[in-house]
PyMOL commands that place a pseudoatom at each C-alpha (Angstrom):
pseudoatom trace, name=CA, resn=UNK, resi=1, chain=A, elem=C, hetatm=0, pos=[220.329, -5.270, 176.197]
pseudoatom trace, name=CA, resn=UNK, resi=2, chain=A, elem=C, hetatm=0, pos=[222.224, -5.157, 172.922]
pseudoatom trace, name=CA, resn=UNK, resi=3, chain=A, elem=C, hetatm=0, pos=[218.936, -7.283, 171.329]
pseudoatom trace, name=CA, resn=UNK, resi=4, chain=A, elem=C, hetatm=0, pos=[216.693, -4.059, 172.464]
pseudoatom trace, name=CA, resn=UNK, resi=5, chain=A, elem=C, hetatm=0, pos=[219.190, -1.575, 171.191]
pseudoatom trace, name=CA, resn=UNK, resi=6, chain=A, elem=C, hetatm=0, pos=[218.953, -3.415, 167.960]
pseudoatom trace, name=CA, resn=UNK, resi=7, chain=A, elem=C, hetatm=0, pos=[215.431, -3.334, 167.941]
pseudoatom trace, name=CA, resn=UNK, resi=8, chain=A, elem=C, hetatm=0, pos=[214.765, -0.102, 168.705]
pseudoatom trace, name=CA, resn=UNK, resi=9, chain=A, elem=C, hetatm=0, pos=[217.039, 1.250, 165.875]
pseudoatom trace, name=CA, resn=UNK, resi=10, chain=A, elem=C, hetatm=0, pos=[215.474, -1.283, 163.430]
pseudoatom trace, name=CA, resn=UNK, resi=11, chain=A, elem=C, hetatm=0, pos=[211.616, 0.125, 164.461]
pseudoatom trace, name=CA, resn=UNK, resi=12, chain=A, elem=C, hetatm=0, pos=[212.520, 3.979, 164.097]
pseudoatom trace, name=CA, resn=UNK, resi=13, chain=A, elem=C, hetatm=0, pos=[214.350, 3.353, 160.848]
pseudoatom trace, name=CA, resn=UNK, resi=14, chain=A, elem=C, hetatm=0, pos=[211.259, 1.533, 159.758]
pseudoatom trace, name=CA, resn=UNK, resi=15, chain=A, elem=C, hetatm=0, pos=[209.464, 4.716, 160.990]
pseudoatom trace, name=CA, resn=UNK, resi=16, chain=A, elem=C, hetatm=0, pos=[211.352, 7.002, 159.823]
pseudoatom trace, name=CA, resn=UNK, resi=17, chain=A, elem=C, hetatm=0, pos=[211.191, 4.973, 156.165]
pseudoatom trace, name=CA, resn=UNK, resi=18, chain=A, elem=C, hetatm=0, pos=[207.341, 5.008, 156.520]
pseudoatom trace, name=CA, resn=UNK, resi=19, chain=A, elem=C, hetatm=0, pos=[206.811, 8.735, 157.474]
pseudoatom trace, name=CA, resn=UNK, resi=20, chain=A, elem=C, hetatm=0, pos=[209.471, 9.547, 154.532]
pseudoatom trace, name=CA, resn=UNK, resi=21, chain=A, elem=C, hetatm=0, pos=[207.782, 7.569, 151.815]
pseudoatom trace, name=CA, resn=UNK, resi=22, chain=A, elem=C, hetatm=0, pos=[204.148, 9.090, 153.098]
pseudoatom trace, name=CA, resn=UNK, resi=23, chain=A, elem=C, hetatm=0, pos=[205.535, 12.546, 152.677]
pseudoatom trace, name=CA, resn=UNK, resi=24, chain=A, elem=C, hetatm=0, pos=[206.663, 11.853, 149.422]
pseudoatom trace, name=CA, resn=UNK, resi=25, chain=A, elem=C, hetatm=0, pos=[203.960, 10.065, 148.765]
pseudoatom trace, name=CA, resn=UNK, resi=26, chain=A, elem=C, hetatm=0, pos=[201.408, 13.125, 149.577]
pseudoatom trace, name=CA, resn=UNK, resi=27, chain=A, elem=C, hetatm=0, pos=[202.137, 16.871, 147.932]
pseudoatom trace, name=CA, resn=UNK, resi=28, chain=A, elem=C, hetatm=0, pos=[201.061, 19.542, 150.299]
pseudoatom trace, name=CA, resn=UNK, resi=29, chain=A, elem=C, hetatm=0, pos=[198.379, 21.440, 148.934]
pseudoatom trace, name=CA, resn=UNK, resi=30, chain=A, elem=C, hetatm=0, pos=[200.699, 24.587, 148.124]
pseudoatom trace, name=CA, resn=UNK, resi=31, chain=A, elem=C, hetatm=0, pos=[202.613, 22.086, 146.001]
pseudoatom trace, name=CA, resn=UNK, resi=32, chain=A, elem=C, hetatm=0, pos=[199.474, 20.586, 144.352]
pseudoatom trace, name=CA, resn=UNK, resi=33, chain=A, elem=C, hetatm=0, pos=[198.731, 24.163, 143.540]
pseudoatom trace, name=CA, resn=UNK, resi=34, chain=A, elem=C, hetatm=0, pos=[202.470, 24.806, 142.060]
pseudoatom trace, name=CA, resn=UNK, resi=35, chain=A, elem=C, hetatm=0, pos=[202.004, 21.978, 139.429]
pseudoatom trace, name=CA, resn=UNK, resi=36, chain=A, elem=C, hetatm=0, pos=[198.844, 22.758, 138.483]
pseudoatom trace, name=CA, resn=UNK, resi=37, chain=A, elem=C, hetatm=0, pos=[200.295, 26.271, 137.542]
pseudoatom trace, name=CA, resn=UNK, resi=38, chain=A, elem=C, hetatm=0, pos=[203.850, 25.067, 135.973]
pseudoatom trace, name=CA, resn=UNK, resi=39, chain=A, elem=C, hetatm=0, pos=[200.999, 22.996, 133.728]
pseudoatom trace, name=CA, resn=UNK, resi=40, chain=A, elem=C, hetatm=0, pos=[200.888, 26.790, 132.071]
pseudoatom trace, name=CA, resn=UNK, resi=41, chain=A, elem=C, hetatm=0, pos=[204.278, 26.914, 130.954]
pseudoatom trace, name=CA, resn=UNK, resi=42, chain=A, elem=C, hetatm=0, pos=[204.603, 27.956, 127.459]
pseudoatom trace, name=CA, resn=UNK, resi=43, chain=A, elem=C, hetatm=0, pos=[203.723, 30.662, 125.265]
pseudoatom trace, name=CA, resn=UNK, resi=44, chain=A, elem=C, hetatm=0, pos=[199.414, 32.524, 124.992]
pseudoatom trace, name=CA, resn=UNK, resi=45, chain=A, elem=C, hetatm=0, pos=[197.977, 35.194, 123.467]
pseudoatom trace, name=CA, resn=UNK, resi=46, chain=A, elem=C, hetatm=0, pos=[194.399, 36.669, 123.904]
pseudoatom trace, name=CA, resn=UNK, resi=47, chain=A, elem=C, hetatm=0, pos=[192.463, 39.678, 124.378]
pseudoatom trace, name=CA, resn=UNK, resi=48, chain=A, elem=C, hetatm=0, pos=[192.053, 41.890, 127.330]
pseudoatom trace, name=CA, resn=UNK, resi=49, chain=A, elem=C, hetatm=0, pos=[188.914, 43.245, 128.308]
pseudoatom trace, name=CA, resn=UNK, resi=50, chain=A, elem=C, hetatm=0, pos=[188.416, 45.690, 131.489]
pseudoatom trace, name=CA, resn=UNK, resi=51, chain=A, elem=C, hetatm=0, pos=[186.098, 46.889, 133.879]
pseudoatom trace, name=CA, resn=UNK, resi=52, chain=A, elem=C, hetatm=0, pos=[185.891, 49.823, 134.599]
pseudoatom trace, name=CA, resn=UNK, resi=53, chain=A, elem=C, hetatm=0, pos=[187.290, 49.966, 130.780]
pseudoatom trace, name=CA, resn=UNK, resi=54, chain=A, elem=C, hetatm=0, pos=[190.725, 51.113, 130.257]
pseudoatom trace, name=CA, resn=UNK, resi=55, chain=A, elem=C, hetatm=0, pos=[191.326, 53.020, 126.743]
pseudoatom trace, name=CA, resn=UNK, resi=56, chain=A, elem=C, hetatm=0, pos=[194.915, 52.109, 126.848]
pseudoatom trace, name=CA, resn=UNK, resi=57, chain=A, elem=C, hetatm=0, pos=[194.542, 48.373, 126.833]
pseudoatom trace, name=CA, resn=UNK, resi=58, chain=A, elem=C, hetatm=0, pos=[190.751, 47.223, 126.784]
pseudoatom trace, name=CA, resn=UNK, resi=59, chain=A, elem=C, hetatm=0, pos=[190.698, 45.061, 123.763]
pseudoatom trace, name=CA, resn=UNK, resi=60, chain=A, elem=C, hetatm=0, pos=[194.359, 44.751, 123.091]
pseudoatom trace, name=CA, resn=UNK, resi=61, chain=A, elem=C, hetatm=0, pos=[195.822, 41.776, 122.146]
pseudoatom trace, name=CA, resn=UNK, resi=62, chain=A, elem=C, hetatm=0, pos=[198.320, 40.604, 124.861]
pseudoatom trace, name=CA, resn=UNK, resi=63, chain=A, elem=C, hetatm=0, pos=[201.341, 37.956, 124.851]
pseudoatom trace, name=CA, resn=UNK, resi=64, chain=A, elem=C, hetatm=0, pos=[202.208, 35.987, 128.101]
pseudoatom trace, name=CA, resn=UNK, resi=65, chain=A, elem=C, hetatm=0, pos=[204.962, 33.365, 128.261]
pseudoatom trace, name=CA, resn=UNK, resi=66, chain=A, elem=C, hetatm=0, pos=[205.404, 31.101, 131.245]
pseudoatom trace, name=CA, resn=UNK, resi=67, chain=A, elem=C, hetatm=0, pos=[208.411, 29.259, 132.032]
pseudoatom trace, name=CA, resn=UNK, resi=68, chain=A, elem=C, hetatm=0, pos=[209.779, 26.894, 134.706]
pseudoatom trace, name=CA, resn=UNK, resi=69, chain=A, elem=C, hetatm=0, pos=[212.669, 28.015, 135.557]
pseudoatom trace, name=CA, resn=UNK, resi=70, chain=A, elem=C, hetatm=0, pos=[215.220, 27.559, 138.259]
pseudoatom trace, name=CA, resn=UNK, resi=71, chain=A, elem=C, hetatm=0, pos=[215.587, 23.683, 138.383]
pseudoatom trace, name=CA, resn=UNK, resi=72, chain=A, elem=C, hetatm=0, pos=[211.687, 23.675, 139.154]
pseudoatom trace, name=CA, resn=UNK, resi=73, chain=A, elem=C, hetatm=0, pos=[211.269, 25.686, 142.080]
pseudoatom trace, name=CA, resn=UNK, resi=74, chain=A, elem=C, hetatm=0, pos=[209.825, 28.946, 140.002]
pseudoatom trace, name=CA, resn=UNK, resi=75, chain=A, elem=C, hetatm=0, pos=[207.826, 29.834, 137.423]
pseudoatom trace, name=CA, resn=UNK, resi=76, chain=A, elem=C, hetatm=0, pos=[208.742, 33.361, 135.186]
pseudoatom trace, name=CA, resn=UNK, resi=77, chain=A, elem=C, hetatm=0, pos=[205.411, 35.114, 134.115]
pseudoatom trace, name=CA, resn=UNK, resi=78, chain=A, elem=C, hetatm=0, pos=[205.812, 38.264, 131.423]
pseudoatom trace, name=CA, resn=UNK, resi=79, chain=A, elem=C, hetatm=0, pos=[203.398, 39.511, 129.680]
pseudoatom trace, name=CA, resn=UNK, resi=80, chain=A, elem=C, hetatm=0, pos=[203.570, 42.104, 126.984]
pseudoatom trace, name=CA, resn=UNK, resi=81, chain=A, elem=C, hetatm=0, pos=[200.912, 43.911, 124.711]
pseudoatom trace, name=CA, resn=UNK, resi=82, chain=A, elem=C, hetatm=0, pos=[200.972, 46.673, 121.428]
pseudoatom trace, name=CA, resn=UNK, resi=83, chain=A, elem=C, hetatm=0, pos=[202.216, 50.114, 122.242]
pseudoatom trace, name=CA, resn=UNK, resi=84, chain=A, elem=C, hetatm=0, pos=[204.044, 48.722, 125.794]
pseudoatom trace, name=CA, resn=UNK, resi=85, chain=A, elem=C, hetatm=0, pos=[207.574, 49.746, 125.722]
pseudoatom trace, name=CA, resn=UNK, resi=86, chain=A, elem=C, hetatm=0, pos=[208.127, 46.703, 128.305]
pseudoatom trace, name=CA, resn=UNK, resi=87, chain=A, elem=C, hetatm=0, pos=[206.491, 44.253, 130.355]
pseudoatom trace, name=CA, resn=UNK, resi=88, chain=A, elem=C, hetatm=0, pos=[206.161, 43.561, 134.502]
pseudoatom trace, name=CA, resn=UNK, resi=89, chain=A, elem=C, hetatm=0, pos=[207.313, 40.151, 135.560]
pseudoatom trace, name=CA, resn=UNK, resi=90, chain=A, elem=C, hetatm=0, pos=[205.653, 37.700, 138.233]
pseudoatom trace, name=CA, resn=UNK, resi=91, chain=A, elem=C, hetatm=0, pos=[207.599, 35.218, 139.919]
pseudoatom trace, name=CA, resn=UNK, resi=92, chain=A, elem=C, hetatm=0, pos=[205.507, 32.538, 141.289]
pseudoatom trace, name=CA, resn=UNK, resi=93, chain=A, elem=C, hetatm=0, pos=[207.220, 29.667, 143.696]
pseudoatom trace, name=CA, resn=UNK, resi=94, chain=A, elem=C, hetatm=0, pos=[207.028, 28.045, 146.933]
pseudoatom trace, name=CA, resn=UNK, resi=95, chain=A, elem=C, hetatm=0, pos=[207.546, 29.153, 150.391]
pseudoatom trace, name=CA, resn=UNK, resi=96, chain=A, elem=C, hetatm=0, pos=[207.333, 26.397, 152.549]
pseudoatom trace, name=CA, resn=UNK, resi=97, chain=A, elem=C, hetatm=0, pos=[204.109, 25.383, 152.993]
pseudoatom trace, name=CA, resn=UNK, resi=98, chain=A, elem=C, hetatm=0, pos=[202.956, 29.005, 150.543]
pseudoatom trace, name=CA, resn=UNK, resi=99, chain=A, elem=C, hetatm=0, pos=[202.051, 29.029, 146.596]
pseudoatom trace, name=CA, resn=UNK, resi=100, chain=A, elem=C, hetatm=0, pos=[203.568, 32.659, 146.438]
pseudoatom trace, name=CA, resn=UNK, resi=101, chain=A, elem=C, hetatm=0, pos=[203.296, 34.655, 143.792]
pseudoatom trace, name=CA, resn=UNK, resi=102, chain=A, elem=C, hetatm=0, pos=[205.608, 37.700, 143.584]
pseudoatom trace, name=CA, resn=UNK, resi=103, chain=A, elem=C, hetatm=0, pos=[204.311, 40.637, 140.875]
pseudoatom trace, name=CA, resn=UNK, resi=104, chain=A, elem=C, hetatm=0, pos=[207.190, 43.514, 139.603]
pseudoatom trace, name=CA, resn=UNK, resi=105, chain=A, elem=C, hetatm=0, pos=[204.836, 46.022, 138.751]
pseudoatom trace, name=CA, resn=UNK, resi=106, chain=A, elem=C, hetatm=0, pos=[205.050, 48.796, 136.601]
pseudoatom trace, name=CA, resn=UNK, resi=107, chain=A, elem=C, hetatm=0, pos=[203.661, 51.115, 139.160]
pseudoatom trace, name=CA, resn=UNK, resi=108, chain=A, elem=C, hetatm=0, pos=[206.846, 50.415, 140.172]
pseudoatom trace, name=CA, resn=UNK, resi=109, chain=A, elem=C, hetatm=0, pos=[206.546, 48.159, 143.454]
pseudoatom trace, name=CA, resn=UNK, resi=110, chain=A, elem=C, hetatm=0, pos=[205.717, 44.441, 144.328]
pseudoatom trace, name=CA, resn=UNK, resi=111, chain=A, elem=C, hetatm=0, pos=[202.909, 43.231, 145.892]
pseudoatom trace, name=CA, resn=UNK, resi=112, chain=A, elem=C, hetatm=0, pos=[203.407, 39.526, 147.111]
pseudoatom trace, name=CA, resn=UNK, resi=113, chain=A, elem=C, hetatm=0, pos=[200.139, 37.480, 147.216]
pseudoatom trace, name=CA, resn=UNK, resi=114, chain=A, elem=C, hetatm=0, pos=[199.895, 33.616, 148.411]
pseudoatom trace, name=CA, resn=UNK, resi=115, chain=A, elem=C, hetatm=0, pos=[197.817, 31.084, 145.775]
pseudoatom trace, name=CA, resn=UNK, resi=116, chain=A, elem=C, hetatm=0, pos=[195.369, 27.830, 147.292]
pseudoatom trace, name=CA, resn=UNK, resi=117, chain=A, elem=C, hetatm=0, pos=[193.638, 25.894, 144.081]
pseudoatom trace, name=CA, resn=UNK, resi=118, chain=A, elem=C, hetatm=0, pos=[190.080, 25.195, 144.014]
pseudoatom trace, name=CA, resn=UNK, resi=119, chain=A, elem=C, hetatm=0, pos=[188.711, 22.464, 145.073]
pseudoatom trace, name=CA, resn=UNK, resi=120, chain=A, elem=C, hetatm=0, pos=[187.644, 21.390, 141.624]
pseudoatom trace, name=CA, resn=UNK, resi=121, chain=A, elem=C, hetatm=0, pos=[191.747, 21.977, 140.534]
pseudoatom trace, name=CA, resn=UNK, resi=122, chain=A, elem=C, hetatm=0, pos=[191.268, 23.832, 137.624]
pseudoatom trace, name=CA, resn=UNK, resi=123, chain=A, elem=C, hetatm=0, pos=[191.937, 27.242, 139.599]
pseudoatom trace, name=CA, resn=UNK, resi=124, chain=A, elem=C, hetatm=0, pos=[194.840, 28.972, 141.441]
pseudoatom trace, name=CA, resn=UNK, resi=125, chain=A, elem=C, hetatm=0, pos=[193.494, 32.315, 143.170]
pseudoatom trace, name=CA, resn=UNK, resi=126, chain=A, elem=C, hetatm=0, pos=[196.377, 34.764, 144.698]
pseudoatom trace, name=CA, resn=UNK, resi=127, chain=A, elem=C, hetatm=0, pos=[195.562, 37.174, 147.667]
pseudoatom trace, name=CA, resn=UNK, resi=128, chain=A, elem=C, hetatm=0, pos=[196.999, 40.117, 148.623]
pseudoatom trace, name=CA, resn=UNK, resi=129, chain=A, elem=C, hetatm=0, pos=[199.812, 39.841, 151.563]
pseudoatom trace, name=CA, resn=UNK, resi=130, chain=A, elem=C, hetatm=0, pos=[201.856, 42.690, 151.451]
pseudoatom trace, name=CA, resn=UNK, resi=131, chain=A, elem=C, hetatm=0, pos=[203.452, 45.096, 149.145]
pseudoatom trace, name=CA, resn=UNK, resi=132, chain=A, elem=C, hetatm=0, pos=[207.261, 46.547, 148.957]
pseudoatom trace, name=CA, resn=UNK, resi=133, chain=A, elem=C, hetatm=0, pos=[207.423, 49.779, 147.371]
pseudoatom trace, name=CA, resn=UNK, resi=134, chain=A, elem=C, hetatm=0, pos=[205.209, 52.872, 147.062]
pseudoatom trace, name=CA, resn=UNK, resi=135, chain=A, elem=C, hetatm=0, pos=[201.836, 52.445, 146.153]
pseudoatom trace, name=CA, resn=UNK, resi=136, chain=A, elem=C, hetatm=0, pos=[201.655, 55.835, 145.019]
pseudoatom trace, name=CA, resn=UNK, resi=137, chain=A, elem=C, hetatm=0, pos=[200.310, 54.699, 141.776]
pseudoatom trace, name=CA, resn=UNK, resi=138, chain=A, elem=C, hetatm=0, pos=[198.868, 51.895, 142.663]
pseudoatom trace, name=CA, resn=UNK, resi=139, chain=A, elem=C, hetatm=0, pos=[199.257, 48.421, 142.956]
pseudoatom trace, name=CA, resn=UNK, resi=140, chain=A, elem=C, hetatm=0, pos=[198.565, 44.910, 141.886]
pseudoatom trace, name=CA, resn=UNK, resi=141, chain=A, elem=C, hetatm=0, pos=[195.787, 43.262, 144.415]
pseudoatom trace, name=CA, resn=UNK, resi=142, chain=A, elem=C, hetatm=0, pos=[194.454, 39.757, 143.377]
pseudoatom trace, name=CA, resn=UNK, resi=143, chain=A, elem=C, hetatm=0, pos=[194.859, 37.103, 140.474]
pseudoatom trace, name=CA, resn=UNK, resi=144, chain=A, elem=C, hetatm=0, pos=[193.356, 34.454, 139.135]
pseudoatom trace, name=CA, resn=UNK, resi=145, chain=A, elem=C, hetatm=0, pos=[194.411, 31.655, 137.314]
pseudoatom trace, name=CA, resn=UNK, resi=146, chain=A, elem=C, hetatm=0, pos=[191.964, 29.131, 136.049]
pseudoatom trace, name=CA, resn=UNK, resi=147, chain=A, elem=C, hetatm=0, pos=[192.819, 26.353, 133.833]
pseudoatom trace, name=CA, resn=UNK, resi=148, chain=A, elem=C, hetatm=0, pos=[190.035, 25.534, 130.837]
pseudoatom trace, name=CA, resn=UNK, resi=149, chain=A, elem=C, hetatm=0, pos=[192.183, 23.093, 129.118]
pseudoatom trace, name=CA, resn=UNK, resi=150, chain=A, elem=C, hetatm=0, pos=[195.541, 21.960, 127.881]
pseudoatom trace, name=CA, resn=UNK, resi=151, chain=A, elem=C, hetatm=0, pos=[195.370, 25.004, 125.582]
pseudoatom trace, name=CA, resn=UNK, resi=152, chain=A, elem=C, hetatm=0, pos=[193.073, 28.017, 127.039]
pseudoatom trace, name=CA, resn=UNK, resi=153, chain=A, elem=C, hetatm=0, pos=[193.194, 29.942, 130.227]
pseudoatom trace, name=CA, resn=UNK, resi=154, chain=A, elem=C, hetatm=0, pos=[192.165, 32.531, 131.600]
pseudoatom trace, name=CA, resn=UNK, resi=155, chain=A, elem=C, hetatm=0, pos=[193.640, 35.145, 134.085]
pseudoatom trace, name=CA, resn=UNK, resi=156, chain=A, elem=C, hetatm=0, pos=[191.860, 37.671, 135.949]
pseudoatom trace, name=CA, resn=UNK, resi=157, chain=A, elem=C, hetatm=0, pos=[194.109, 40.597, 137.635]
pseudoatom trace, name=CA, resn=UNK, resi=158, chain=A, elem=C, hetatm=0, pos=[192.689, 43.479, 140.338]
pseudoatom trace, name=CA, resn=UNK, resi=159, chain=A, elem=C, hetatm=0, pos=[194.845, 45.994, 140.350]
pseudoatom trace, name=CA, resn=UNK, resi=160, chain=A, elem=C, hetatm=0, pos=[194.218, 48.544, 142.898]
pseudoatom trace, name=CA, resn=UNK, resi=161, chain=A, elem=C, hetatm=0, pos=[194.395, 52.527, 142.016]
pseudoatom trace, name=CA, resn=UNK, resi=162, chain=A, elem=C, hetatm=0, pos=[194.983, 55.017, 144.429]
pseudoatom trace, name=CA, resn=UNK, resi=163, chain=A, elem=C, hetatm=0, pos=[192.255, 55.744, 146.840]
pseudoatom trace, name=CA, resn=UNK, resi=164, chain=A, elem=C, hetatm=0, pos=[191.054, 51.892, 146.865]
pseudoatom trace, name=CA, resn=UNK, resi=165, chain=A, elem=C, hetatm=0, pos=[189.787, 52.205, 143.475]
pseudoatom trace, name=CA, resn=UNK, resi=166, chain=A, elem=C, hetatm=0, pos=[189.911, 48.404, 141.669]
pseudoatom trace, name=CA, resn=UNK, resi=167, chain=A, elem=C, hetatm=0, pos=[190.544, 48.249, 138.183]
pseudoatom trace, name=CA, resn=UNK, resi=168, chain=A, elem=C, hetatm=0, pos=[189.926, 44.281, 137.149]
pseudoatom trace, name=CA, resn=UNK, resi=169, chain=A, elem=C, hetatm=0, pos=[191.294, 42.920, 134.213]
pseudoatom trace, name=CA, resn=UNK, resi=170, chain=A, elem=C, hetatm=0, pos=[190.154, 39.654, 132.693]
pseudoatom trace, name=CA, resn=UNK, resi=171, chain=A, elem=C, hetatm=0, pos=[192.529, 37.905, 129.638]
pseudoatom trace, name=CA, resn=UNK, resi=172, chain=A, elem=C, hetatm=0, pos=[191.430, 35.170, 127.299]
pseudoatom trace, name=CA, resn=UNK, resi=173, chain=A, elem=C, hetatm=0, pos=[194.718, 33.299, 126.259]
pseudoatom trace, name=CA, resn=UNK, resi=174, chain=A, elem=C, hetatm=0, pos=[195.371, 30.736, 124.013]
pseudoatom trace, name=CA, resn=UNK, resi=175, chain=A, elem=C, hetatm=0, pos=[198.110, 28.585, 123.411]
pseudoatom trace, name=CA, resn=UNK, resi=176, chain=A, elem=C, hetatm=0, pos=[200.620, 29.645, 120.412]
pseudoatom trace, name=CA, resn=UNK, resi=177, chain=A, elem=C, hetatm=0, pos=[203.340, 26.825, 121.837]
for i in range(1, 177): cmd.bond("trace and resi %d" % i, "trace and resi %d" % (i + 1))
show_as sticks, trace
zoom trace
């Protein structure tokens, strides 16, 4: 009886060893997606361009930094352009099996969105979830992320004005650091 016991606790540590290493062994796709962003960190610049245009920023030159922060589990997004007296923030981390992507808007509210990558890797796309906050002004709808190479991206950003009206914004970055 004592040979079984022994046995039994030698197979499910061996199983439990096996189904440990293959989980460490194989990110979850929300992961994948979460290094392919932190890939970003660092510091861009690049023009905006809008459609429908937007006097107040189409063709501005914009500033983003990225950083890892928080031991690894979250990446800061700011981005700032001329004539802005500050900038909104997006936190993007995971959530379980999520790629979230958290956006403190101007307007004043945040609109959480959850990221998959393509299947080609080179893009993260965020849809809309949910949104705390009034939307009286609007809010932030959909964003994309896409990867060129080690030293362009581009993001494209919907944000939504009142009455359902999308305003999409598209900006050509470049790496300064």
């Amino acid at each position: 009886m004592k040979f079984h016991r022994l046995m039994l606790s030698v197979v499910l540590m061996s199983l439990s060893t096996v189904a440990f290493a293959q989980s460490d062994a194989q990110p979850s796709k929300a992961q994948k997606s979460f290094d392919k962003i932190k890939t970003l960190a660092g510091s861009w610049e690049g023009h905006v361009t809008t459609v429908p245009q937007k006097a107040e920023i189409e063709g501005k030159l914009m500033q983003v930094s990225l950083r890892v922060t928080s031991m690894g589990n979250a990446l800061v997004h700011e981005m700032t352009g001329a004539g802005r007296p500050d900038d909104p923030i997006t936190m993007l981390y995971l959530n379980g099996d999520r790629l979230l992507l958290t956006h403190y808007c101007d307007a004043g509210n945040r609109p959480r969105m959850a990221g998959k990558m393509s299947p080609d890797g080179k893009t993260v796309e965020f849809e809309f979830l949910d949104v705390d906050g009034s939307t009286q002004y609007g809010h932030m709808h959909h964003a994309v992320f896409t990867a060129l190479d080690a030293n362009h991206h581009t993001e494209d950003w919907t944000y939504m004005e009142p009455g359902d009206k999308p305003v999409h914004a598209h900006f050509d970055l470049q790496r300064t650091k």
